[in-house]
C-alpha positions as CSV (number, residue, x, y, z in Angstrom):
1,X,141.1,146.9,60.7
2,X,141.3,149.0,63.5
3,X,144.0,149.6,65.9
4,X,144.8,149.7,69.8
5,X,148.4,151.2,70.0
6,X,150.4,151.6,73.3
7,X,152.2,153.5,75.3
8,X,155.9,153.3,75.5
9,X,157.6,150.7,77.1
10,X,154.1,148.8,77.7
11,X,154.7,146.2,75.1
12,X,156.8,143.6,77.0
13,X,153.9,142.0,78.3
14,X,152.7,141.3,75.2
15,X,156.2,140.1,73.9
16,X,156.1,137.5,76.6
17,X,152.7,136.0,75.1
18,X,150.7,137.2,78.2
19,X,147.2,137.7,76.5
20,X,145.9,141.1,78.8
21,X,146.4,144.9,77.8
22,X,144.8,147.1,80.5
23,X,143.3,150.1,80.1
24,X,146.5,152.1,81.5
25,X,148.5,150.6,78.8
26,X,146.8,152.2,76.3
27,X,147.9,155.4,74.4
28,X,144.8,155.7,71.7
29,X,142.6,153.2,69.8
30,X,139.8,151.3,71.0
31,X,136.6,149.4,68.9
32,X,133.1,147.8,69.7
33,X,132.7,145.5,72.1
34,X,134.9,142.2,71.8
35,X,135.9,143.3,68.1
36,X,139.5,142.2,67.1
37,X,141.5,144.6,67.1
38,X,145.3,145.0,65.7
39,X,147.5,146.0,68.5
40,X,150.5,147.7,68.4
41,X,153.5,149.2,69.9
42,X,154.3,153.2,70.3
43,X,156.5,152.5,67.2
44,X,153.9,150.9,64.9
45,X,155.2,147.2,65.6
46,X,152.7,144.6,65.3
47,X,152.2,142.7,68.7
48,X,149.2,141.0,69.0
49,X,145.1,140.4,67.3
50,X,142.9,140.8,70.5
51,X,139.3,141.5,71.4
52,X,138.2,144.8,72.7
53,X,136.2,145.1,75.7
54,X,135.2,148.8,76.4
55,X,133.5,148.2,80.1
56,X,136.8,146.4,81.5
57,X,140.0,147.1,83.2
58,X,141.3,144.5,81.0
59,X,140.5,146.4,77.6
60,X,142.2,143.7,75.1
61,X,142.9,140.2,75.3
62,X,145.2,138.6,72.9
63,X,143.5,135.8,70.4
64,X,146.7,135.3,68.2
65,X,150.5,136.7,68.4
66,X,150.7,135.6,64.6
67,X,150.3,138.7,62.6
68,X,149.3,136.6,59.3
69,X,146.5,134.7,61.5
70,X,143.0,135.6,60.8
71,X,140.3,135.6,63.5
72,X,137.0,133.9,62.0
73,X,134.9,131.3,62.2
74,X,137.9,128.8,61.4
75,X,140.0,130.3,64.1
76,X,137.4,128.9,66.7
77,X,137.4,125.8,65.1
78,X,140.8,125.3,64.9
79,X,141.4,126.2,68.7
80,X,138.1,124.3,70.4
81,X,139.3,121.6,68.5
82,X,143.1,121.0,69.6
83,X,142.1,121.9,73.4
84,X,139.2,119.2,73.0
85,X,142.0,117.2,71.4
86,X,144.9,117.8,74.1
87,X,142.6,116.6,76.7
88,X,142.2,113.2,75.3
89,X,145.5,112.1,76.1
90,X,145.7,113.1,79.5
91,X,143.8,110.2,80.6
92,X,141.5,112.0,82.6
93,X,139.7,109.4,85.3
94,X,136.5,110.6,84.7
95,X,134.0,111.6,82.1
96,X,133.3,114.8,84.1
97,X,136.5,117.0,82.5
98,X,137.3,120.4,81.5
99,X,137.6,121.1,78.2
100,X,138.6,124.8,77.3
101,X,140.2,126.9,80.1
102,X,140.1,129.9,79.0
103,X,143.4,131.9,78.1
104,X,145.6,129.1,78.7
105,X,143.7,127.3,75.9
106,X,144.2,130.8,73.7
107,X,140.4,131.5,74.1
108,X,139.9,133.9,76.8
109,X,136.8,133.7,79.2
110,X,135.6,131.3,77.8
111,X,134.8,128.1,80.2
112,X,133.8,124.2,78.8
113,X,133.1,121.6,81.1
114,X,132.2,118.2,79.7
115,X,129.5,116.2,81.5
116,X,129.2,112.6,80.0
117,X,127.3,113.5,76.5
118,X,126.3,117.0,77.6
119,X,128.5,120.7,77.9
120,X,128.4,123.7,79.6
121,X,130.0,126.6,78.8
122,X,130.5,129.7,80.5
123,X,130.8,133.1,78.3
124,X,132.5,135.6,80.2
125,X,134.6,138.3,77.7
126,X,133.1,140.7,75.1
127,X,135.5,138.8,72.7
128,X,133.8,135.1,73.5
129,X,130.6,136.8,73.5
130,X,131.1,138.1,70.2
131,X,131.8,134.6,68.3
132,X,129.7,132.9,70.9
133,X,127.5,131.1,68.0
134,X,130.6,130.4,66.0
135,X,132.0,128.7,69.4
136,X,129.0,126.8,70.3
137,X,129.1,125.0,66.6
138,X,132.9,124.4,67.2
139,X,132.2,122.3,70.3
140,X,129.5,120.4,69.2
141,X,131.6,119.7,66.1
142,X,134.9,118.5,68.3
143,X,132.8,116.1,70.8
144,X,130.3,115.3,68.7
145,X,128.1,116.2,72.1
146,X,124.3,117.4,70.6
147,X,123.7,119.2,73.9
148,X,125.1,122.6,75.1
149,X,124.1,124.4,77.9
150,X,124.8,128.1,78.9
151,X,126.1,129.3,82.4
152,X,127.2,132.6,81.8
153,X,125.8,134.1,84.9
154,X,129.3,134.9,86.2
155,X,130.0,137.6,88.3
156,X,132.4,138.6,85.5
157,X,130.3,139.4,82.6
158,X,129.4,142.5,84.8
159,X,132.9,144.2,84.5
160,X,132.4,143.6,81.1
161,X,129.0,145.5,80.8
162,X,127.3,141.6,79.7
163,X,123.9,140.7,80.8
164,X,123.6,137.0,82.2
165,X,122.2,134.6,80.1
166,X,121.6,130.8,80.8
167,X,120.1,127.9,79.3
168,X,120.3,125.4,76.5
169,X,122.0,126.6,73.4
170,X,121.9,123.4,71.6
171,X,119.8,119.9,72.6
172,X,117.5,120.6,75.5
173,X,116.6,118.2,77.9
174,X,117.0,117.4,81.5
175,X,119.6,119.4,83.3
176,X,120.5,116.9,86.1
177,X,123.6,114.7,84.7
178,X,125.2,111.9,85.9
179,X,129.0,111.3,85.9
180,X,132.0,109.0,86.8
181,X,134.8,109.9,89.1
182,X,137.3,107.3,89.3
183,X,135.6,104.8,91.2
184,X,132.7,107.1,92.3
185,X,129.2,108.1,90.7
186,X,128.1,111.4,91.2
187,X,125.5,113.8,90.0
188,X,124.7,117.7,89.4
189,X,122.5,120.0,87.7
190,X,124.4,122.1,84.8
191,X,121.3,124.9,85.7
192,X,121.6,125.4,88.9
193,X,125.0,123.9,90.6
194,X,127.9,126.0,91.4
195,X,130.1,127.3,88.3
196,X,129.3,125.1,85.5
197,X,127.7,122.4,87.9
198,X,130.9,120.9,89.8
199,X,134.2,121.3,91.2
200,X,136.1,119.1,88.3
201,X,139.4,121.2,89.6
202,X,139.6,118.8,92.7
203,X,139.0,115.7,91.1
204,X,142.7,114.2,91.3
205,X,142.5,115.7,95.3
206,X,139.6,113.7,96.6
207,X,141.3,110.8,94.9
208,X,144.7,111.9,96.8
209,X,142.7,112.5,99.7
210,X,140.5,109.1,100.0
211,X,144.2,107.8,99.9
212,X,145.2,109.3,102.9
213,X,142.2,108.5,104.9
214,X,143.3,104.9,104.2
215,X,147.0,105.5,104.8
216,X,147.1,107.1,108.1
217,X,143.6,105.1,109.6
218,X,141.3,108.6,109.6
219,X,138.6,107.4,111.6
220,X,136.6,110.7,112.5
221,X,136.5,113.1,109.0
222,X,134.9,116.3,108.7
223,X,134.6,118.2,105.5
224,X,134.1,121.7,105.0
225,X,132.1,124.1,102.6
226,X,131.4,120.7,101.7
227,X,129.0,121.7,98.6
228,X,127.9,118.0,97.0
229,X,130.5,116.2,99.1
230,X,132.9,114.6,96.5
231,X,135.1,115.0,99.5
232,X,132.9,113.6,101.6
233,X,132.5,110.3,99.0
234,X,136.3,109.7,99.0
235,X,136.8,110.0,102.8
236,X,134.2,107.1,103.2
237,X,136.1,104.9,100.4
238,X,139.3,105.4,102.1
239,X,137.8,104.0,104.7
240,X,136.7,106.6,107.0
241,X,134.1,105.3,110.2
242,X,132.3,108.8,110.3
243,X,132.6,112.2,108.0
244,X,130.8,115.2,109.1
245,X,130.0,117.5,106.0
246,X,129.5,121.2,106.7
247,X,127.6,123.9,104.1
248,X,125.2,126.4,104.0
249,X,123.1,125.1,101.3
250,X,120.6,122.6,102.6
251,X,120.1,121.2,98.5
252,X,123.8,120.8,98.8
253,X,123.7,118.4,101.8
254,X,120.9,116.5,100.4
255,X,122.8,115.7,97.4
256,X,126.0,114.5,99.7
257,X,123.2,112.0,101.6
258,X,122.2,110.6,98.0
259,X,125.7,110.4,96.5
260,X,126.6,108.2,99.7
261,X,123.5,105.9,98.9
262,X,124.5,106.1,95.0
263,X,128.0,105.0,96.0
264,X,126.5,102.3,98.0
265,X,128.1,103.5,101.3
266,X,126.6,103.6,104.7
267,X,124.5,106.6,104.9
268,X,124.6,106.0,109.2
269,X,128.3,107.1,108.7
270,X,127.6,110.3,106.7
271,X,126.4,113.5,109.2
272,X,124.9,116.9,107.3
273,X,125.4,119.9,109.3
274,X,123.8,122.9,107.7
275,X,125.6,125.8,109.4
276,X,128.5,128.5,109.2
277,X,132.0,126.6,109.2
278,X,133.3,129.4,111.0
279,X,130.4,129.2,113.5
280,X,130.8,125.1,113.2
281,X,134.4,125.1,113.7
282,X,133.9,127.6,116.7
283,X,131.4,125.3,118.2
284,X,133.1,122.6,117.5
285,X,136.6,123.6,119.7
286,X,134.6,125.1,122.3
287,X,132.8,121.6,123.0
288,X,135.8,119.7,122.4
289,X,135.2,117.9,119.6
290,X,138.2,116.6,117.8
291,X,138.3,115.2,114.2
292,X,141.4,112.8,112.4
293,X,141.2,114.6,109.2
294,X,139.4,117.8,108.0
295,X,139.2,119.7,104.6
296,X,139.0,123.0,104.2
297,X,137.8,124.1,100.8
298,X,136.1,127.9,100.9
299,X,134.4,129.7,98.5
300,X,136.6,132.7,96.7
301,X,137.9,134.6,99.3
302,X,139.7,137.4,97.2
303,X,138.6,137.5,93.6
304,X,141.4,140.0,93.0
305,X,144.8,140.8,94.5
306,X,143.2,143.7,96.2
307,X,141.0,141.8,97.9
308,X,143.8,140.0,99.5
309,X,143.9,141.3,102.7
310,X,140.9,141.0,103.8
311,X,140.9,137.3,102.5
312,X,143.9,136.5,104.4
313,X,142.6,136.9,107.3
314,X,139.5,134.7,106.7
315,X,141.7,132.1,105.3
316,X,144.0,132.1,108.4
317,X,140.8,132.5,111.2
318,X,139.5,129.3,109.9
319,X,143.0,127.2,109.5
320,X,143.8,128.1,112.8
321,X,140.2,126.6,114.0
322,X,140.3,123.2,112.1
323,X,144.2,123.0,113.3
324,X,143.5,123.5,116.7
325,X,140.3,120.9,116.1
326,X,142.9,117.9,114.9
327,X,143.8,115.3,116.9
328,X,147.5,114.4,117.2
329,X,148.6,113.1,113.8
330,X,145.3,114.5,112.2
331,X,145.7,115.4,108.7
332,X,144.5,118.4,107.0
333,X,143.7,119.4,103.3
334,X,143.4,123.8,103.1
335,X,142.6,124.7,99.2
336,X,142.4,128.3,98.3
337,X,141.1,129.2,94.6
338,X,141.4,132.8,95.0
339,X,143.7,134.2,91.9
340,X,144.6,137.0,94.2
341,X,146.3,135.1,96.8
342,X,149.3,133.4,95.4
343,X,150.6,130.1,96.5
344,X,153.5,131.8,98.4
345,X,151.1,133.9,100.4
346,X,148.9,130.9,101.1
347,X,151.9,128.9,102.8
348,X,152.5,132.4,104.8
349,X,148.8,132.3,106.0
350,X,148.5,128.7,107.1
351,X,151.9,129.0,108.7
352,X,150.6,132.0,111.2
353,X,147.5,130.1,111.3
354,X,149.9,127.3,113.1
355,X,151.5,129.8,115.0
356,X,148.4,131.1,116.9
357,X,147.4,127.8,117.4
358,X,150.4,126.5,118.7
359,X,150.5,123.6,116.6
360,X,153.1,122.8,113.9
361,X,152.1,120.6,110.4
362,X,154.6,119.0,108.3
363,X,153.8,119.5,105.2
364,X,153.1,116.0,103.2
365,X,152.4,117.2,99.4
366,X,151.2,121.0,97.7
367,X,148.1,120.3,95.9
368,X,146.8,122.0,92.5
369,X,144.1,121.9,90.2
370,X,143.5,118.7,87.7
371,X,145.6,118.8,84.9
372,X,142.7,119.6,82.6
373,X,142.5,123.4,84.3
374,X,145.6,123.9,81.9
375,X,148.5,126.6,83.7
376,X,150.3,127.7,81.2
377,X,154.1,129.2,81.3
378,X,152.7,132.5,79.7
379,X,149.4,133.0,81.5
380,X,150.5,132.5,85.6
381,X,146.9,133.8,86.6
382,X,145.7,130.5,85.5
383,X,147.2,128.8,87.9
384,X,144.7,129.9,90.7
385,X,143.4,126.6,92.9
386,X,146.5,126.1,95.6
387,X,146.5,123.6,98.6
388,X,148.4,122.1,101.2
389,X,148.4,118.5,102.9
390,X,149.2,119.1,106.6
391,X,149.6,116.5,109.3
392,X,150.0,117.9,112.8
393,X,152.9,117.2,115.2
394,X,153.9,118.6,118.3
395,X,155.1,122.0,117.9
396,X,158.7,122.7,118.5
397,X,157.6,125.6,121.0
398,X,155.9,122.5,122.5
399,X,158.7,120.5,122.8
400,X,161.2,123.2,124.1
401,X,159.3,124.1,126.9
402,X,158.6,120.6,128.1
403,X,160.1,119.5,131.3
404,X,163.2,116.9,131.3
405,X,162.3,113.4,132.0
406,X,163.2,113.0,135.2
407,X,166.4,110.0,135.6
408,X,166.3,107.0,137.0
């Protein structure tokens, strides 16, 4: 067995179950790509079985912290099954759910979404890549799914020197799926829609949302980055007289006009706006156009925490747009999923977002991912979809500076 041993003092990590060694920890050792490896402390001590990845920053990621574990076939078969199992009794609304997450579920990069009777996985780690056929068996084995399909086409698998590769690994067949959501049916394509297909992370958030709608009377909706509008579908169940959906992608908006008509909605409430947000938002304000509710749910701003700054301030130009754009009471939902900006640092961002609109929010609830994108207490990182649930009020600076009311 070969061995990755490390520099002193660069073991705690490891100690505390966090699954990443990075290159810099390293004193000598290394292996083929995503081999397991034995990793060990400057004095010899055993700390870890992880899989080598030569091209990346992140050189191992821990499989097993149990030296008398073996990584094979059974390994694989033993871990896709108790995250397929652990799933079942969350009572997931929906037979659109995640079913391996990666490191929380002790199988880094890899990425299983569950689509009614099909899968689709995402391969992103020398280490999955490696045991990828010994993986693919294990899933169809656990869900007793025939079909499999292959998105690993993430902008990951370059840092770790992996070609993209998609399509059907087991099963073939039609690509375009159909699934439940609560009360909802939706559809996507495993080949060609974002990450494996959908957004199952916000599930539990357009139920929350379509709540809200309904609770505080949103008339006038707008939703954006609005990809296949699941959004867009709860606003109108909550009750919601007109939602305008915002994207760049003109497949995207023709998918949010069918899954009204699927959901049986009126289609003469549902407006498709193919266009910038920023430039929307913009136009929007300068026209005066005013909305009850708006959701703000961008792409990955900052992949990384050193894309941060530059994220932040894209994250706080177009919070401070869709605040100044809400009518008094309005609400607003504001996600970020970028790992690199923490949930801290997204409250700090929305908050001088308010400030240069002169418009203060009380914050109703904090918003997260659906409980089947495990966050684990050892692996923080996978905590990485954040939001708030805003509802504007007259700003204090507002209030202040107001004249007396004059006495009678």
């Amino acid at each position: 067995m070969k061995i990755v041993r490390l520099r002193e003092g660069r073991e705690r990590s490891l100690q505390r179950q966090h699954p990443w060694v990075f290159e810099s920890s390293i004193q000598r050792g290394g292996g083929d790509a995503g081999e397991t490896l034995r990793v060990e402390a400057a004095d010899g001590r055993f700390l870890a079985w992880g899989a080598f990845s030569p091209k990346s920053a992140i050189r191992v990621r821990a499989w097993s912290f149990d030296e008398t574990e073996r990584i094979d076939r059974a390994f694989f078969e033993r871990r896709v099954s108790a995250a397929v199992a652990w799933r079942k009794g969350l009572a997931v609304q929906s037979d659109g759910v995640r079913l391996v997450h990666g490191e929380a579920d002790g199988l880094p990069g890899l990425v299983v979404d569950r689509y009614g009777d099909t899968l689709c996985a995402q391969f992103g780690t020398a280490g999955v890549e490696r045991w990828r056929e010994a993986i693919a068996d294990a899933l169809l084995a656990a869900t007793g799914c025939t079909r499999l399909y292959e998105r690993s086409d993430a902008a990951v698998r370059q840092l770790e020197g992996l070609e993209e590769r998609c399509g059907w690994m087991r099963g073939e067949g039609s690509t375009e799926v159909s699934i439940r959501e609560h009360d909802w049916q939706l559809t996507l394509d495993v080949a060609t829609g974002h990450k494996t297909g959908f957004y199952l992370d916000q599930r539990d958030n357009r139920a929350r949302f379509a709540q809200l709608v309904r609770q505080y009377g949103s008339q006038r909706v707008l939703n954006c980055y609005c990809y296949t509008g699941g959004f867009t579908v709860a606003a109108l169940a909550g009750g919601a007289t007109q939602v305008t959906s915002v994207d760049s992608s003109g497949p995207a908006l023709e998918r949010v006009q069918a899954h009204v008509r699927l959901n049986g909605q009126p289609e003469s409430a549902s407006e498709v706006v193919e266009a910038d947000v920023n430039r929307f938002l913009r136009d929007c304000f300068n026209s005066g156009r005013r909305f009850d509710a708006i959701v703000l749910d961008p792409p990955k701003f900052a992949p990384t925490a050193a894309h941060a700054e530059r994220a932040a301030r894209a994250y706080k130009d177009i919070n401070r747009l869709a605040l100044q754009l809400l009518s008094p009471g309005g609400l607003l939902l504001t996600f970020s999923c970028s790992g690199g900006i923490p949930a801290d640092l997204f409250h700090k961002i929305v908050a001088g977002a308010a400030i240069d609109a002169h418009v203060d929010g009380a914050i109703l609830q904090r918003l997260e991912a659906a409980p089947d994108h495990a966050a684990t207490l050892y692996f923080p990182e996978g905590e990485y979809l954040k939001g708030l649930v805003l509802r504007r009020r007259t700003a204090i600076s507002e209030i202040t500076s107001s004249p007396a009311p004059k006495s009678a």
